[in-house]
SEGU-451470 format. One record per residue (C-alpha): residue in one letter; x, y, z. Coordinates in steps of 0.5 Angstrom, whole numbers, plus 500, padded with zeros to 3 digits. Layout:
<pts>
AXYZ/...
</pts>
This chain:
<pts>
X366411834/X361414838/X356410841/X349410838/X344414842/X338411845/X331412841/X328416848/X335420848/X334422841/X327424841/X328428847/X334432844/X329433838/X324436842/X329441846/X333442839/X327444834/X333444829/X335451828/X336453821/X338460817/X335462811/X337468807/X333472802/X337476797/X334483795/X336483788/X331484781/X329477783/X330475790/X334470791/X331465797/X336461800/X337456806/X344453810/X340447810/X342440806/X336439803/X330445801/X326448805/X319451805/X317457809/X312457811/X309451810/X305452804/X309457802/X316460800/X322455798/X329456800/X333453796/X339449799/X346451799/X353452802/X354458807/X358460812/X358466816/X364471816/X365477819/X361479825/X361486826/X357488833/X354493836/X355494844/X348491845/X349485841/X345488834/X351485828/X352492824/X356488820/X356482816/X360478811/X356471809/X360466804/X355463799/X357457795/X359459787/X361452786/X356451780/X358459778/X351460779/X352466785/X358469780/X352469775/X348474779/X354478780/X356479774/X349482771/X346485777/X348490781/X348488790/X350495791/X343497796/X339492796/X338488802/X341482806/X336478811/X338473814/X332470820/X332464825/X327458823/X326451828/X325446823/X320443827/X315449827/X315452820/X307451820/X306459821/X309465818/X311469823/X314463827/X322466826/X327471829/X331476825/X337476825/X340481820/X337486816/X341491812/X345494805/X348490801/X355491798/X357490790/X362483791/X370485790/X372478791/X369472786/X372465787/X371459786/X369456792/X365462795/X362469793/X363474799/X357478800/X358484805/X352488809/X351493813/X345494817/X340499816/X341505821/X346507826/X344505834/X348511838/X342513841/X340505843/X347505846/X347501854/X349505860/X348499864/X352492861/X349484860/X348480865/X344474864/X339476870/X336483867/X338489872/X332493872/X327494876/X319494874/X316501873/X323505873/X325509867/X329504864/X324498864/X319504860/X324507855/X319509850/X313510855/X309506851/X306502858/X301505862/X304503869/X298504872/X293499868/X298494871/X297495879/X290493884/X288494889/X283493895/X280489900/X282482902/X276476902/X280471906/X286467905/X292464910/X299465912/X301465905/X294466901/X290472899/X284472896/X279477892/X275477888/X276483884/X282481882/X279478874/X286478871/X289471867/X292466871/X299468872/X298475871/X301477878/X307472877/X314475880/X310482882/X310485888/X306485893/X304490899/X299488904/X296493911/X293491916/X294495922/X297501919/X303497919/X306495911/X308487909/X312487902/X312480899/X313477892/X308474888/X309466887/X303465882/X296468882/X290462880/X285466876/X279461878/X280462886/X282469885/X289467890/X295471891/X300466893/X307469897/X314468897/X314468905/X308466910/X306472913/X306473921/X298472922/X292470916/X290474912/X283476913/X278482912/X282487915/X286487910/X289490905/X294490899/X297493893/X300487886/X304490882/X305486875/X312482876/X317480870/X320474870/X327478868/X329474862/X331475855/X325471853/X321475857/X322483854/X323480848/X316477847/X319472842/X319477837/X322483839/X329482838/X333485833/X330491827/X324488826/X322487833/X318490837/X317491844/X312497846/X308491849/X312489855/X313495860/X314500853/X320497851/X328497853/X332501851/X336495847/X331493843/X328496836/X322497834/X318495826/X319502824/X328501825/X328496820/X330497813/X326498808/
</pts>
């Protein structure tokens, strides 16, 4: 038997999990809203109920970057329900979408992750347990393909072609420059730097003094002092003789390309450096 976790443990588990559920929405005549759940769920709240019931996810076919082109899903035909619509509708062109959803943040709309969006297929297989659906995703992506493969820290540099695919960034809006006020072996302040509170994180900065250039990274930037903090100290205080060049950093995680919603065919990720070359964008997805 395992043993009984403690009330602490279990809330902290909670907190970390968000209890992730798939929710599936089948395009027929009348769609069909259902959730790999025990019991119903509604999404948001308020709004659409996905009813509970047994799925299980088949074939995955997926591309080189991740994207699943194939899908087969099983849906539970134990009450002859999912028999029912195969047999009166046809599933041939009408979508599968298949999103991620946290249980314990269902209060917005927008608060999920697509997983999949494609053409269904029309069922060959009807059984008595399970009726297998099978879906392609909506559009080829031969002109997506890598040319570099996954790693858990991206490889990129900020600012070079492949960090700005689409050339939807304007690099230069993302750099200052000027004239440092004051600072220390491992400050610099000026107050001309108006941007948020951690806007320089993990950029790049280089500091002149005596014609002589001083390349260092950006630990944080306080936006109420105005303060640059560096990596590494300098070899004298940073003074009014001083200048420099930041350049807007990435913190180089998944999490941080994809802005939370980017991922996938409805995604989209203009807004972080014009995108990578992997992720696609809103007008990708199928209709």
């Amino acid at each position: 038997m395992p043993k009984t976790l403690e009330a602490a443990v279990v809330t902290q588990m909670d907190a970390e999990g968000k209890r992730p559920c798939l929710l599936f929405e089948l395009g027929l005549s009348t769609t069909l809203y259902f959730a790999a759940y025990k019991a119903n769920v509604t999404f948001p709240t308020g709004g659409q109920v996905y009813t509970a019931k047994a799925i299980e996810i088949g074939n995955v076919v997926q591309a080189m970057e991740g994207q699943i082109q194939r899908i087969t899903v099983n849906f539970g035909n134990v009450s002859k329900d999912m028999s029912s619509y195969a047999n009166n509708q046809d599933f041939r062109g009408c979508s599968l979408v298949i999103k991620r959803i946290y249980l314990d943040a269902v209060g917005a709309a927008e608060n999920y992750n697509e997983v999949f969006r494609g053409y269904m297929e029309q069922p060959q297989d009807i059984g008595r347990l399970w009726l297998p659906v099978t879906a392609t995703s909506g559009k080829g992506l031969d002109r997506k393909m890598l040319n570099f493969p996954y790693q858990r820290m991206c490889p990129l540099e900020f600012g070079d072609t492949r960090c700005n695919t689409d050339g939807n960034a304007d690099l230069t809006a993302l750099t200052a420059s000027g004239t440092a006020d004051s600072g220390s072996t491992t400050t610099l302040v000026d107050n001309a730097l108006t941007q948020a509170d951690d806007y320089w994180n993990y950029g790049k900065i280089k500091i002149t003094k005596a014609t002589v250039d001083y390349w260092r990274v950006v630990k944080d930037f306080v936006a109420g002092t105005d303060t640059v903090t560096f990596d590494v100290a300098m070899p004298f205080a940073i003074d009014s003789d001083c200048t420099y060049v930041v350049y807007k950093g990435c913190s180089k995680t998944w999490d941080a390309c994809g802005a939370g919603s980017a991922w996938g065919p409805s995604g989209d990720n203009s807004a972080n450096f014009g995108g990578c070359v992997h992720v696609s964008k809103k007008s990708d997805a199928v209709a």
